[in-house]
PLY file of the C-alpha trace (Angstrom):
ply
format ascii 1.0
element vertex 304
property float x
property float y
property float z
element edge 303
property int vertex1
property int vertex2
end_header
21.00 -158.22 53.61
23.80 -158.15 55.91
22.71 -161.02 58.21
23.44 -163.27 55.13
25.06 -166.56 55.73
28.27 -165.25 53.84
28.97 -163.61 57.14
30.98 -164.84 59.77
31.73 -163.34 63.50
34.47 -161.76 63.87
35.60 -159.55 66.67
36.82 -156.31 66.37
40.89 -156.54 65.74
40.34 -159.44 62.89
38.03 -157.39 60.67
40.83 -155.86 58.62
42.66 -158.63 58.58
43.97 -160.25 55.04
42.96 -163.84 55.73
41.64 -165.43 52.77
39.00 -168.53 53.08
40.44 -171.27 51.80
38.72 -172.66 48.16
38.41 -174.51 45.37
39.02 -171.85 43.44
42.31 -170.54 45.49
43.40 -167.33 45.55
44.53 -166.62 42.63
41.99 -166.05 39.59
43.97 -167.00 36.72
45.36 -169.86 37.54
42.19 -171.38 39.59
40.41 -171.41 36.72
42.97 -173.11 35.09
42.97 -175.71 37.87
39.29 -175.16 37.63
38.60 -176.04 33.91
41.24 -178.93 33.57
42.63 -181.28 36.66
45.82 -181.64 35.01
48.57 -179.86 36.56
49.21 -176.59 34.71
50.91 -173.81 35.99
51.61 -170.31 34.89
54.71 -168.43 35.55
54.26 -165.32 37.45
55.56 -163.20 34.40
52.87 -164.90 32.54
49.85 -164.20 35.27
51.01 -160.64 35.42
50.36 -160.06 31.67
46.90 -162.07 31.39
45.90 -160.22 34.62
47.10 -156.34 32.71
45.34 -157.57 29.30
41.99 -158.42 30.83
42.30 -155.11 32.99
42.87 -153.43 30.07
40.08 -155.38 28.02
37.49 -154.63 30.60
38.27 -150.93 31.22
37.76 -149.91 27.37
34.83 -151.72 27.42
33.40 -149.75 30.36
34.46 -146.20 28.89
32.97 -146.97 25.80
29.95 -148.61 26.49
29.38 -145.87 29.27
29.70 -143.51 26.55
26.92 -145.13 24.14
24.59 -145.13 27.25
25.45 -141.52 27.82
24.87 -140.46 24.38
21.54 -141.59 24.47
20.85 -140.95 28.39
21.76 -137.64 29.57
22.66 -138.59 33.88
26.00 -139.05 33.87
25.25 -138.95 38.00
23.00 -141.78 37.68
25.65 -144.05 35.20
28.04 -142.99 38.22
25.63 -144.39 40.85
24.50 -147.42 39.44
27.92 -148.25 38.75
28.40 -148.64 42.06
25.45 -150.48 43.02
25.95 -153.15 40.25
29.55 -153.33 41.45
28.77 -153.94 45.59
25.67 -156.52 43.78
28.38 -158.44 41.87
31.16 -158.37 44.65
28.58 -160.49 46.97
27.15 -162.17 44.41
30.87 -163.89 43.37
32.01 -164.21 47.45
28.36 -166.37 47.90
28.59 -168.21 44.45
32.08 -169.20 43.98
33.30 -169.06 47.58
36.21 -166.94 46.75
36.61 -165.40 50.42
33.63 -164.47 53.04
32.38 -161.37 53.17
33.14 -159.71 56.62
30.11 -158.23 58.44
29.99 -154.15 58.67
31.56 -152.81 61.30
33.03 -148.77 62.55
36.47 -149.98 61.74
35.20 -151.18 58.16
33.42 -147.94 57.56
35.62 -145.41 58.90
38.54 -146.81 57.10
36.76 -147.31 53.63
34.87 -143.97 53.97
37.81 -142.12 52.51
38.40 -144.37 49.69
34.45 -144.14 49.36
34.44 -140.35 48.78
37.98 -140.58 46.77
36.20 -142.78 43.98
32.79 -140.68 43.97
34.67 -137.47 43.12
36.52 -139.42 40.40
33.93 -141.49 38.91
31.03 -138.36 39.07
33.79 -135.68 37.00
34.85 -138.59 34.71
31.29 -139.63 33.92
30.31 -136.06 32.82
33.73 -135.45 30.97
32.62 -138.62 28.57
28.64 -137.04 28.14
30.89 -133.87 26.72
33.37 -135.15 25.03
35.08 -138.28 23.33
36.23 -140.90 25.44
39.93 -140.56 24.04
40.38 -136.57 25.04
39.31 -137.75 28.83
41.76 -140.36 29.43
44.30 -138.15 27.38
43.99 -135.55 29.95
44.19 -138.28 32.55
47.33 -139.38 31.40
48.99 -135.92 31.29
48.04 -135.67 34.74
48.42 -139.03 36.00
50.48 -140.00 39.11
51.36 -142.67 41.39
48.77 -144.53 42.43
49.11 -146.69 45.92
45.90 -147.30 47.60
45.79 -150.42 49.33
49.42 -151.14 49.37
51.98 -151.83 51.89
49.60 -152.22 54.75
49.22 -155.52 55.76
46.21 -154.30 58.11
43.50 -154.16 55.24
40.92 -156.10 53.58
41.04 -158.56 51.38
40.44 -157.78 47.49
37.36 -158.64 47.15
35.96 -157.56 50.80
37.62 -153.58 50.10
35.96 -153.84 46.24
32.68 -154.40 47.85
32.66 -152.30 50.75
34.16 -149.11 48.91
31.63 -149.70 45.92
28.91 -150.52 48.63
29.72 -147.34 50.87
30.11 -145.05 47.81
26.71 -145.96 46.77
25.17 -145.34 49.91
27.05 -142.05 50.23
26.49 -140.79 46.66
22.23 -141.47 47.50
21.60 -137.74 48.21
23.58 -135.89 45.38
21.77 -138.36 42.92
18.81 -137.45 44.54
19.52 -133.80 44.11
21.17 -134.50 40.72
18.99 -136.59 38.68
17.05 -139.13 40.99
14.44 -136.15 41.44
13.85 -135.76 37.88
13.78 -139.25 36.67
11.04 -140.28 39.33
8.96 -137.19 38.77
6.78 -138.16 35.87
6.02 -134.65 34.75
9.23 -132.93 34.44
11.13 -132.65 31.42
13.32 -135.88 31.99
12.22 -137.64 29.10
14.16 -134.99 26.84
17.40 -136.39 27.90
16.38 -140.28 27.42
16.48 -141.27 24.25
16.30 -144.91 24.50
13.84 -147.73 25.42
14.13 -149.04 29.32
14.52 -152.77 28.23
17.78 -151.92 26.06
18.66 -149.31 28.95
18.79 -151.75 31.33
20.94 -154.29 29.31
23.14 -151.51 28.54
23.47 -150.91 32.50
24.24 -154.36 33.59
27.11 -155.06 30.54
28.33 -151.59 31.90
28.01 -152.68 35.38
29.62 -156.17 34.25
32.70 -154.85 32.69
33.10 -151.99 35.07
33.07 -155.12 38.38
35.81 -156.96 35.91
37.66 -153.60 35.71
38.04 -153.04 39.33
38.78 -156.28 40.20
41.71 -156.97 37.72
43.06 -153.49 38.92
43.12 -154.87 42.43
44.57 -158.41 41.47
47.22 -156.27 39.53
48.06 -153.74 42.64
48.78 -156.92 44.61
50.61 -158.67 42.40
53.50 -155.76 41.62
54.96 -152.89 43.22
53.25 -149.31 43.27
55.41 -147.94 40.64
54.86 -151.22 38.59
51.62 -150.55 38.99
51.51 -146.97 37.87
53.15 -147.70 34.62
50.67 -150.61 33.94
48.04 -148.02 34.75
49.48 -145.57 32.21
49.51 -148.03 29.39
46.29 -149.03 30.26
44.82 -144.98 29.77
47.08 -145.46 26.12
45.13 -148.66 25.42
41.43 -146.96 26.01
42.26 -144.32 23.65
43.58 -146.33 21.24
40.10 -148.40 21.25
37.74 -145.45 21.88
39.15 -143.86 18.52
38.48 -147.66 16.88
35.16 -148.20 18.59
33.60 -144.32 17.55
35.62 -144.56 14.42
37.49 -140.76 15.58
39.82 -139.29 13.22
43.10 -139.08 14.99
45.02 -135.76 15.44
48.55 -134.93 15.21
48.81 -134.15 18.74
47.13 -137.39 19.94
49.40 -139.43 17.75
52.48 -137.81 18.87
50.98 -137.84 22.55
51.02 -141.55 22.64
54.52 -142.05 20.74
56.21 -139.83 23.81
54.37 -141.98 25.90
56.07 -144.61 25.21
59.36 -143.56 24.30
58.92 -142.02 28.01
58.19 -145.47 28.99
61.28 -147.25 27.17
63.67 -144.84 29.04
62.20 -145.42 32.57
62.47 -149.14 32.01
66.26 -148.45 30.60
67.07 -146.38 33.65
65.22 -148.44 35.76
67.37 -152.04 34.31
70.56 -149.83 34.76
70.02 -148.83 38.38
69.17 -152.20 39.47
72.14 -153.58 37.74
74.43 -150.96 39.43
72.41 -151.97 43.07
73.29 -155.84 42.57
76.99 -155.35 41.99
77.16 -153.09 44.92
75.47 -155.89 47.10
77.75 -158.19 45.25
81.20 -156.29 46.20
79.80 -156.05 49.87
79.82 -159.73 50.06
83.13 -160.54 48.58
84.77 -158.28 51.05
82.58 -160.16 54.28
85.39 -162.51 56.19
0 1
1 2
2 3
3 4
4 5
5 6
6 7
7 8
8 9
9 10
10 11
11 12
12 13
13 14
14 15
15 16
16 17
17 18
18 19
19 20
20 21
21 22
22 23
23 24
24 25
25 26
26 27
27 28
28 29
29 30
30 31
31 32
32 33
33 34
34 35
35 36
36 37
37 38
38 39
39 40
40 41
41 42
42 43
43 44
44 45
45 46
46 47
47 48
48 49
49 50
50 51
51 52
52 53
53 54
54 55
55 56
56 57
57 58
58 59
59 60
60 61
61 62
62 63
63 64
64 65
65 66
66 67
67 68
68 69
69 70
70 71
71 72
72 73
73 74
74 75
75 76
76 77
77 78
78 79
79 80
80 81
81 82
82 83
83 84
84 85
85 86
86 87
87 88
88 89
89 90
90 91
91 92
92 93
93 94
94 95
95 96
96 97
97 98
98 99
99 100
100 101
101 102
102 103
103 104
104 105
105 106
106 107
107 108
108 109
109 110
110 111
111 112
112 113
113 114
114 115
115 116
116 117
117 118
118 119
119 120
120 121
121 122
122 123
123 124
124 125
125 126
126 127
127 128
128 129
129 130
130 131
131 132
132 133
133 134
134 135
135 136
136 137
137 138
138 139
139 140
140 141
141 142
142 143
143 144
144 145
145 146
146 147
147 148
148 149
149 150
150 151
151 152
152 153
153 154
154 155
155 156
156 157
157 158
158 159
159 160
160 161
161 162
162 163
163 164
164 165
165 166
166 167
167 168
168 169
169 170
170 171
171 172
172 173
173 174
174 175
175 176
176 177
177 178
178 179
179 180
180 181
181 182
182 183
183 184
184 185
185 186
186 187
187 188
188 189
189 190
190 191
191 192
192 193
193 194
194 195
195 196
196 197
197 198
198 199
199 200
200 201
201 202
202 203
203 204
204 205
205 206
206 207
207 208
208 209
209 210
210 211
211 212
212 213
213 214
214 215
215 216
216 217
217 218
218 219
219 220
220 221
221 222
222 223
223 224
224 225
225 226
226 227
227 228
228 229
229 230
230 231
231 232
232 233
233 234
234 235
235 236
236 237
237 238
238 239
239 240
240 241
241 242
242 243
243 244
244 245
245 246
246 247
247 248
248 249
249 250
250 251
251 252
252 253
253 254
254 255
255 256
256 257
257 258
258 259
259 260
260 261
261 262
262 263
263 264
264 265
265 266
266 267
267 268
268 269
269 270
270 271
271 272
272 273
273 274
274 275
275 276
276 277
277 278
278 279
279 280
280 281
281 282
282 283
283 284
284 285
285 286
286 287
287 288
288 289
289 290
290 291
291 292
292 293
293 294
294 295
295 296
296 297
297 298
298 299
299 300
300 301
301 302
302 303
């Protein structure tokens, strides 16, 4: 597998390193497509690239909580949704690299794993707790909680000694499915390959549909990542960790369309703070840069 021809040698200092490959396709998604789909020059302002990249983040994340939460309602792992989320994920990630020639794939090394081994472990804890919060409860009271205790999110940013987007997608989805193998074993991998225990209980749906179900999952949940990546890169940290809010406000908004919930007082008055909170950051925010420039601009008049 990893003696592909995607790989290329490298020595040991240039593993981490953010060279892209050049491409047809460029290095920007959006607007390669663009250039992609019609030769005529058309160019979108960065404003513009910013919001198409949020909206498809945002697009593709619902569609991952929800549909993760139809598969759970009908199969009881929420381990093994975890797991093969990753798998599909690390699949798709060398799949695009080899197809579309996007950037090259770096070969493994000790720096690779040792740096991405943290980030590995981060997104198992995350994605195991979430997974069994939505086979408990609605998808809108997880991502509520989220967003009460949501906070700054900066992985990957500011360091110019890291991999490129879609090289640290596919080894952190690659490594956490390697390093999640023994508690799914332990979990639910024990159960679902033993064929007389109890496992069939907690399946309640045909392996054909469960295996479509998995790969649209898998599909959206690739799409997910990778927008939230493009959308890191493309903004500042705290940028970022607004867009991310809004984004948790979006899912709940669809999960309560998409189960057709009833929605509570406290929800609906949840969200409204959220984004009067929002308003008066970006207020404050417009006012302190305003005060910044005139002080740079006074410091220049008085320059001889």
């Amino acid at each position: 597998f990893f003696e592909s021809s995607t790989f290329k040698d490298h020595d040991l200092q240039s593993d981490l390193s953010t060279r892209h490959i050049e491409s047809t396709w460029g290095s920007n998604t959006l607007q390669s497509l663009l250039d992609y789909v019609s030769p005529h020059h058309f160019s979108l302002s960065e404003n513009l690239k910013f919001t198409l990249n949020c909206c498809m983040w945002y697009i593709s994340s619902s569609l991952t909580n929800n549909t993760g939460k139809q598969i759970l309602n009908v199969f009881k792992f929420p381990v093994t949704l975890t797991f093969v989320q990753f798998g599909l994920v690390a699949i798709m990630c060398f799949s695009v690299a080899t197809v579309f020639r996007v950037t090259e794939i770096r070969p493994p090394t000790r720096q690779i794993a040792t740096t991405m081994a943290p980030l590995a472990c981060f997104l198992i804890v995350g994605h195991v707790f979430s997974s069994i919060a939505i086979s408990r409860v609605p998808v809108s009271l997880v991502h509520t909680i989220k967003k009460l205790l949501f906070k700054e999110q900066n992985l990957g940013k500011g360091d110019p000694n890291k991999l490129d987007k879609m090289n640290m997608l596919f080894y952190s989805s690659l490594l956490s499915f390697l390093l999640m193998s023994p508690l799914w074993l332990y979990s639910d991998g024990g159960r679902l390959m033993d064929p007389s225990s109890d496992s069939s209980r907690d399946v309640e749906i045909g392996p054909g549909k469960l295996v479509y179900y998995f790969v649209l999952n898998g599909t959206t949940n690739f799409g997910q990542n990778w927008f939230a990546f493009t959308t890191l890169s493309m903004t500042s940290p705290v940028t970022y960790s607004i867009a991310s809010l809004v984004k948790r406000i979006f899912v709940i908004v669809m999960s309560i369309l998409w189960f057709g919930q009833q929605v509570k007082f406290a929800q609906s008055l949840g969200i409204m703070l959220t984004f009067v909170g929002l308003w008066m950051y970006q207020s404050a925010k417009r006012d302190v840069d305003r005060g910044e420039t005139k002080i740079r601009e006074k410091a220049l008049d008085v320059l001889p």
